[in-house]
C-alpha positions in Angstrom: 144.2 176.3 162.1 146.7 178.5 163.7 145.8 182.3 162.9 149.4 182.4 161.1 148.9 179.7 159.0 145.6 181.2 158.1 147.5 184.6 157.3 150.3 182.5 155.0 147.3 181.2 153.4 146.1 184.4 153.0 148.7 186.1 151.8 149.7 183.1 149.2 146.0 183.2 147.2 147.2 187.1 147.4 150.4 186.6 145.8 148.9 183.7 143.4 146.9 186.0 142.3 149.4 188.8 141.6 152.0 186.6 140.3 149.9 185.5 137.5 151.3 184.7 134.5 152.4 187.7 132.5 151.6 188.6 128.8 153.3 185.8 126.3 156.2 186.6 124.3 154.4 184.8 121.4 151.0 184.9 120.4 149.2 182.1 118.9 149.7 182.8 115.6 153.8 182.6 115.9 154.2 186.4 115.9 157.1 187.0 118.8 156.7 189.9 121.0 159.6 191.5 122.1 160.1 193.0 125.8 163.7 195.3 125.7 165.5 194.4 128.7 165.7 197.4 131.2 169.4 199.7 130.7 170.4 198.1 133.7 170.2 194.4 132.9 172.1 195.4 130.0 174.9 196.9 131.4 174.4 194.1 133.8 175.1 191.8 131.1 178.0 193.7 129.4 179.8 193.1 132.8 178.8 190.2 133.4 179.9 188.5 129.8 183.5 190.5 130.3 184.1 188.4 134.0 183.3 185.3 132.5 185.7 185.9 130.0 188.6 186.9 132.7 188.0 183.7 134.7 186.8 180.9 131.8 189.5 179.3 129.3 188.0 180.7 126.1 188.3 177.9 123.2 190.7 178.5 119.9 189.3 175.2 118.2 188.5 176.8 114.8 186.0 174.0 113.5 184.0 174.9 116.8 184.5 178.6 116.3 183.6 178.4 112.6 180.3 176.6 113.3 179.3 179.4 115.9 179.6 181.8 113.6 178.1 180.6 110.8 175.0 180.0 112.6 175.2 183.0 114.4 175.3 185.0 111.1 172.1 183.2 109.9 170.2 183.5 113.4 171.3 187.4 114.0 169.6 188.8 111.0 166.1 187.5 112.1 166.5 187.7 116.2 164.8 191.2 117.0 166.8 192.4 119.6 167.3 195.9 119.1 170.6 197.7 119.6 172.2 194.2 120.5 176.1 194.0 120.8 176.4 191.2 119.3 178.9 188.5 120.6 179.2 184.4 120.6 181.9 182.9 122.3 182.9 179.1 122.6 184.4 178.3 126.5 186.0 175.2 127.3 184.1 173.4 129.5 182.3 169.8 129.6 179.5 170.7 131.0 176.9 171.0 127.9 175.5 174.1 128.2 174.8 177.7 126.8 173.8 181.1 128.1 172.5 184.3 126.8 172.8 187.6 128.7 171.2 191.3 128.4 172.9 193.0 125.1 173.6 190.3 122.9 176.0 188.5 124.9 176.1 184.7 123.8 178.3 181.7 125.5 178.5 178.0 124.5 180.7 175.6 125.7 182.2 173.0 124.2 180.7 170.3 125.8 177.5 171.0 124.2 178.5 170.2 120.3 178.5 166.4 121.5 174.9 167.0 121.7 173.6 169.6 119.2 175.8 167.7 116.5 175.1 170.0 113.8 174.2 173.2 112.6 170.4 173.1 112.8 171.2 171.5 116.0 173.5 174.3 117.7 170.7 177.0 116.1 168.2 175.6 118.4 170.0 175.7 121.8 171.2 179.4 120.4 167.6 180.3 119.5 166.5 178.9 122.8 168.9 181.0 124.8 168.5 184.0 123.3 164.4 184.1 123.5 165.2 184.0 126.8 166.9 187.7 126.4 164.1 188.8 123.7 161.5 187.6 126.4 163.3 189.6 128.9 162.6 186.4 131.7 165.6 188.1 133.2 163.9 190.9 133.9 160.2 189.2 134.9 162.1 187.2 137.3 163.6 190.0 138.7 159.8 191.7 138.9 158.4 188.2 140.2 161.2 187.8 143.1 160.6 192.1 144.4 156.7 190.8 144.6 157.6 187.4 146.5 159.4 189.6 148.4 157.1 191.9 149.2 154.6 189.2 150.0 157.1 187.9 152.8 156.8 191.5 154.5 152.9 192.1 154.5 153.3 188.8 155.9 155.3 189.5 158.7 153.9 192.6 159.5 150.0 190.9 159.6 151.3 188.2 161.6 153.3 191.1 164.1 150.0 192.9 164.2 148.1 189.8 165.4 150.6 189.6 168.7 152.4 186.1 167.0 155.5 184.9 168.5 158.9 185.3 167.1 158.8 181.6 166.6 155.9 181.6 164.8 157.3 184.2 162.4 159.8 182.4 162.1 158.6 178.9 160.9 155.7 181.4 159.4 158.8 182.7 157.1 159.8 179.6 156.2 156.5 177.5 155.3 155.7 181.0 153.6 159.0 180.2 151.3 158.8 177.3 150.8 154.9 177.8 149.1 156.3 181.0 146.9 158.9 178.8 145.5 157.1 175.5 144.4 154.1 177.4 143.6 155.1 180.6 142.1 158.8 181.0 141.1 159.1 177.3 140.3 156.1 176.8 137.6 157.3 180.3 136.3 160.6 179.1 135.6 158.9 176.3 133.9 156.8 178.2 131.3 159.6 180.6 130.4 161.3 177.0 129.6 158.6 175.7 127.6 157.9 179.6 125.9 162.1 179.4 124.9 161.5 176.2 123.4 158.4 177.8 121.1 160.5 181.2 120.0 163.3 179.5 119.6 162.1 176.7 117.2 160.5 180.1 115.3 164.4 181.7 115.3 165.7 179.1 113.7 162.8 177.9 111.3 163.1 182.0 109.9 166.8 181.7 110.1 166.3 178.8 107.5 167.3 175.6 109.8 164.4 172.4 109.7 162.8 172.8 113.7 162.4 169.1 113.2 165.8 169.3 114.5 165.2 170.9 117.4 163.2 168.0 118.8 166.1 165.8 117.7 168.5 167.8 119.6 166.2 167.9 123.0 166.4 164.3 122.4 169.5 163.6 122.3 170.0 165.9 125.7 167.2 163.7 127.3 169.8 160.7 126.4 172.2 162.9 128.0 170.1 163.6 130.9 168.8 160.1 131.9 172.6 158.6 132.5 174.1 162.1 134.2 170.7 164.4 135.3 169.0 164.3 137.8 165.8 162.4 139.0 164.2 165.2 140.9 160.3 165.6 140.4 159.3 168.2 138.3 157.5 170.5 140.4 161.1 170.8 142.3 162.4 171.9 139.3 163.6 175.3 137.3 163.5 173.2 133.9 160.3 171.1 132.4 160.8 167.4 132.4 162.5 166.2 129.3 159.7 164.2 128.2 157.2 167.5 129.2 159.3 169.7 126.9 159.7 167.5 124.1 156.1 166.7 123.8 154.8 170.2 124.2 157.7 171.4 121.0 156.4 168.4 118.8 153.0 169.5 119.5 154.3 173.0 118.3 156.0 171.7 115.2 153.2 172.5 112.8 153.4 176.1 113.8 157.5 175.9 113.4 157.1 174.2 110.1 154.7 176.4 108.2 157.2 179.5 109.3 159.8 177.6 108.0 158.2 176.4 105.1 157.3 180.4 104.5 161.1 181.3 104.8 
């Protein structure tokens, strides 16, 4: 083995290491644990939310509207996000998809009702987005890519140390890239996914929706999914499997049922 592939080797059992997975959001017992996002991904957010509302068509349907709100006045009430500035707004766009930033800052666009179909159903995409802000991914990410980072320059500076061609550091660079991102970022991405799902089926269970429906809904987007998505193997991808997620949140329901059962 080439002394720089030894030192990528090296370096990525370093970084494994480092990059382990932090602290969950949600203990075992359902009790969610929540990280403030830093001032910065706040404001971040703020700004953020305002120039997607300059540039994207924001929809006046009023059934659509009406259904936002009324779940969002159920769910805000038992989301802890402290000092949140509240804000759900409905875009026009096909694509069926939501967001949450820093701050409280929710989007849904209006392709997504032909999937969530209902109220429960729209609470658990909501729920799901948001857990990501309670979770603070944003901000583990933003931790995770500084140390991937890093890792790339104690890289290059071992291998500059050990007299290796630019060439080598080069195709060093990019092997050492490649690795961070299918096995660190990647799987990462994945469990803050599959830990969305979890909190999210608690949000809306405490909010008073069935989390049976949540598996209905991730259903219904696997549908979705199989005749538009694509067929890219998981460990290529930011997002579980379909199958992967629904499995692991029916395996989860008992947990989601006895909190709703309690509310």
């Amino acid at each position: 083995m080439k002394y720089w592939l030894a030192s990528i080797s090296l370096t990525t059992i370093t970084l494994l290491s480092s990059c382990a997975p932090t602290s969950p959001a949600m203990d075992q017992h359902g009790h969610v644990h929540v990280e403030q996002s830093s001032s910065s991904l706040r404001a971040q957010g703020l700004k953020e939310f305002e120039d997607i509302k300059r540039v994207k068509r924001i929809s006046l349907d009023p059934k659509l509207n009406q259904q936002v709100q009324r779940v969002a006045a159920r769910l805000k009430p038992v989301i802890p996000l402290p000092n949140a500035a509240w804000e759900f707004v409905v875009f026009v766009d096909d694509e069926p998809n939501a967001f949450a930033l820093p701050g409280g800052k929710v989007g849904i666009h209006t392709g997504l009702f032909k999937i969530t179909q209902n109220d429960a159903g729209l609470a658990a995409v909501l729920g799901h987005e948001i857990s990501h802000v309670t979770s603070n991914h944003a901000g583990k990410r933003k931790r995770q890519n500084l140390g991937l980072a890093a890792g790339g320059l104690l890289l290059d500076q071992m291998l500059k140390g050990q007299g290796s061609s630019d060439e080598d550091r080069v195709r060093a660079a990019a092997l050492y890239g490649a690795g961070a991102t299918v096995g660190v970022a990647l799987p990462h991405s994945r469990r803050h996914e599959l830990e969305a799902d979890r909190i999210g089926a608690i949000f809306m269970a405490r909010a008073g929706y069935d989390p049976k429906e949540a598996v209905a809904m991730w259903e219904r987007f696997s549908a979705y999914n199989k005749k538009n998505g694509s067929r890219s193997p998981e460990f290529l991808r930011t997002h579980p499997l379909d199958d992967t997620r629904i499995n692991a949140l029916k395996a989860f329901m008992p947990q989601a049922l006895q909190e709703y059962r309690s509310h």
